[in-house]
MIROGU-998841 format. One record per residue (C-alpha): residue number from 1; chain; x, y, z. Coordinates in pm, whole numbers, plus 50000, padded with zeros to 5 digits. Last residue first. Layout:
BEGIN
<num NUM	cadena A	east X	north Y	up Z>;
...
//
This chain:
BEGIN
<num 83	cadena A	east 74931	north 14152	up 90328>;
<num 82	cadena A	east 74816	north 13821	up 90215>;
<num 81	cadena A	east 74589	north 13725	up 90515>;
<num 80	cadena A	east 74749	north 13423	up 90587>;
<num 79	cadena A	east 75090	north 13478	up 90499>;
<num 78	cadena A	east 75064	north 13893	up 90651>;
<num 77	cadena A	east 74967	north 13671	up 90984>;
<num 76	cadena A	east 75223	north 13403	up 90937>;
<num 75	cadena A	east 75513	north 13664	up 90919>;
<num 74	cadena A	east 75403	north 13879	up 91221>;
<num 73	cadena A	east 75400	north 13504	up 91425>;
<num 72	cadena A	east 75715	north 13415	up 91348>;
<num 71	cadena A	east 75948	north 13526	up 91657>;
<num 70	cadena A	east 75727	north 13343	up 91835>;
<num 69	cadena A	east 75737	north 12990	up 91624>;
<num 68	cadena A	east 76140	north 13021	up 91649>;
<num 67	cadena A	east 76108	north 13057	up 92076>;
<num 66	cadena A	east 75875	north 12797	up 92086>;
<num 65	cadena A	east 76110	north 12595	up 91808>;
<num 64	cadena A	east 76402	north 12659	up 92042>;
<num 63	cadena A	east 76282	north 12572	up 92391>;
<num 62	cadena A	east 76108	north 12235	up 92212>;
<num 61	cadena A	east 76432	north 12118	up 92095>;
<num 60	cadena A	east 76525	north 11954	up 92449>;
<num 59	cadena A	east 76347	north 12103	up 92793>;
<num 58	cadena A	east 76671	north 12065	up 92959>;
<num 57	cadena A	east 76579	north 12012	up 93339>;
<num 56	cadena A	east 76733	north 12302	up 93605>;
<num 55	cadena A	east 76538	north 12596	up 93431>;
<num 54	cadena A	east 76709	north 12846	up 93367>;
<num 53	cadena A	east 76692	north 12822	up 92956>;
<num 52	cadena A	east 76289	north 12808	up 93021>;
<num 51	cadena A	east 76335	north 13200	up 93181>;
<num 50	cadena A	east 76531	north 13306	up 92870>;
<num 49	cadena A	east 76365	north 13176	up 92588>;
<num 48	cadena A	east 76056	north 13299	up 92724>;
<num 47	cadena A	east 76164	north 13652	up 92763>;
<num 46	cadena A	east 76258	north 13623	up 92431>;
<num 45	cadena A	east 75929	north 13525	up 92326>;
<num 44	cadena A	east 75769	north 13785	up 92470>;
<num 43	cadena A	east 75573	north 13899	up 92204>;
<num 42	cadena A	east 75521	north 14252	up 91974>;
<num 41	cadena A	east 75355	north 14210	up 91636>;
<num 40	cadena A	east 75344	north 14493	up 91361>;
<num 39	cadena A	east 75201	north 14357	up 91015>;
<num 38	cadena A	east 75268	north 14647	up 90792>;
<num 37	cadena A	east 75058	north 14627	up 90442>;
<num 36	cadena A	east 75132	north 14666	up 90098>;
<num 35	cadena A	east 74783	north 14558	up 89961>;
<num 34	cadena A	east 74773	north 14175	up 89818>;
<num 33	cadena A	east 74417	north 14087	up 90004>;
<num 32	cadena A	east 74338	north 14382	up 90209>;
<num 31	cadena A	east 73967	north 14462	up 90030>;
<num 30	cadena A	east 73728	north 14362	up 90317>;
<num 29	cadena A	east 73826	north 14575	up 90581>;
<num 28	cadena A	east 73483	north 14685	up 90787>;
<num 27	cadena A	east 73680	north 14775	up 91088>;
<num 26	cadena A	east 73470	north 14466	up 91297>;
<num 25	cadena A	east 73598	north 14248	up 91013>;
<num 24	cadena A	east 73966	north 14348	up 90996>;
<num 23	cadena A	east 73963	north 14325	up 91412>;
<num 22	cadena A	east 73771	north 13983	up 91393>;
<num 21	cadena A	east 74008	north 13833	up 91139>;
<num 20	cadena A	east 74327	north 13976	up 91347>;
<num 19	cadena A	east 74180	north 13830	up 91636>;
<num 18	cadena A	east 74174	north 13519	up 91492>;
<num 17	cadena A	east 74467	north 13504	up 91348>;
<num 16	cadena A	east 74633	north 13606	up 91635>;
<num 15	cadena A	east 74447	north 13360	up 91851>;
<num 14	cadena A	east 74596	north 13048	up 91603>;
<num 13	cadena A	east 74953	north 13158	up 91599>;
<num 12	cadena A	east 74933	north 13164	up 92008>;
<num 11	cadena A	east 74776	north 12811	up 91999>;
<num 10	cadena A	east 75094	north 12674	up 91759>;
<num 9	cadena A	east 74959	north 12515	up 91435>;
<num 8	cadena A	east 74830	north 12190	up 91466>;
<num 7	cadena A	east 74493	north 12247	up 91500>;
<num 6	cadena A	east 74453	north 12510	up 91263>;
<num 5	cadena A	east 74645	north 12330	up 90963>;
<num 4	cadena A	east 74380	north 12079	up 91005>;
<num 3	cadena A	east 74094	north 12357	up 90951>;
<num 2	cadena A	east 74265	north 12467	up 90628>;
<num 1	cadena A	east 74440	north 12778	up 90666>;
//
């Protein structure tokens, strides 16, 4: 990701990735690129969903892409690394 796409992506996206890079890194993993590889990631999202749709103020379209952008973050992982 280009540093722009960094600082607009969502801030739990962006510690994944970089965990993931340091984890890869710290194993010594440098030939991943295009290997069939799991990408495994457990989040709360629906827990999220369900305490904001309590909440006595509608928080609008930004309950559902939260929720959406969780659900997501395995898939933009094995996007950015290639997996």
């Amino acid at each position: 990701m280009t540093k722009s796409d960094l600082d607009h992506c969502d801030p739990q996206l962006r510690l994944l990735l970089e965990d993931v890079h340091k984890s890869l890194k710290d194993a010594g993993e440098v030939d991943y690129h295009g290997k069939p590889i799991g990408c495994y990631v457990g989040t709360f999202g629906h827990e999220r969903l369900e305490m904001s749709s309590k909440e006595p103020q509608p928080n609008g379209t930004q309950t559902a892409l939260a929720s959406s952008i969780n659900l997501m973050l395995a898939n933009g992982v094995s996007n950015e690394f290639n997996f």
